[in-house]
C-alpha positions in Angstrom: 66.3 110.9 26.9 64.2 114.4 27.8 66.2 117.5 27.8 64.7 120.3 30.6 64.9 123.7 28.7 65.8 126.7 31.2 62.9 128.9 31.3 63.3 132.4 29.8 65.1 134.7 32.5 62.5 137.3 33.5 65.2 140.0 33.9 68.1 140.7 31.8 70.9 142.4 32.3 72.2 145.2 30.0 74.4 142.3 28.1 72.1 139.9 27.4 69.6 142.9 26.0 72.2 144.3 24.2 73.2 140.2 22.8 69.7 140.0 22.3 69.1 143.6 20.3 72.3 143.6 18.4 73.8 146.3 19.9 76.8 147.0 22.2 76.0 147.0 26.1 77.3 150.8 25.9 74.7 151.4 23.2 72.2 151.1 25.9 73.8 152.9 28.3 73.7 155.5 25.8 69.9 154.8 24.9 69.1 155.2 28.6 70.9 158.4 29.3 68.9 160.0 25.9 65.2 158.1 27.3 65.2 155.9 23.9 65.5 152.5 23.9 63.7 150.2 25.8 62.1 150.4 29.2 64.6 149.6 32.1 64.6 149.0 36.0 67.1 149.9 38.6 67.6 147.4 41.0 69.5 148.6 43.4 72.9 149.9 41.1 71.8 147.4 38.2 70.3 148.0 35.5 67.9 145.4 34.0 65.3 145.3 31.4 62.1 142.8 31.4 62.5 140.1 28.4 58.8 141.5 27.1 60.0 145.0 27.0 63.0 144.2 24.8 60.7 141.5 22.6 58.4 145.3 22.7 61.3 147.6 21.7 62.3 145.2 18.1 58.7 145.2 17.4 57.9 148.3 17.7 60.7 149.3 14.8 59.0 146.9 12.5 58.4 148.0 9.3 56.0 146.5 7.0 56.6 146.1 3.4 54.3 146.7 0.6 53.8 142.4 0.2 53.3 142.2 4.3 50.7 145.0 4.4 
């Protein structure tokens, strides 16, 4: 038996970013009143952020280690 996977939501609300960062959703809302964090869309009243643009936001805070440089 084959099990369909969903496909990756596009847009994510500030919940599922927050789940997907680690962080509180109020974090965020903090984030996005300073202009930190990562790149959001209004939609109306909602706030959503792009799946890319989070997966953007953890990469860029990578550090590299002296043994992954």
């Amino acid at each position: 038996m084959t099990t369909l996977q969903k496909p990756a939501k596009a847009l994510l609300t500030r919940r599922e970013a927050a789940e997907l960062l680690g962080v509180l959703p109020a974090t965020l809302a903090v984030w996005s009143h300073y202009k930190r964090g990562p790149v959001y869309h209004k939609v109306g009243r909602s706030v959503r952020y792009k799946r890319s643009d989070v997966e953007s936001f953890i990469e860029q805070g990578r550090i590299a280690t002296r043994e992954q440089q």
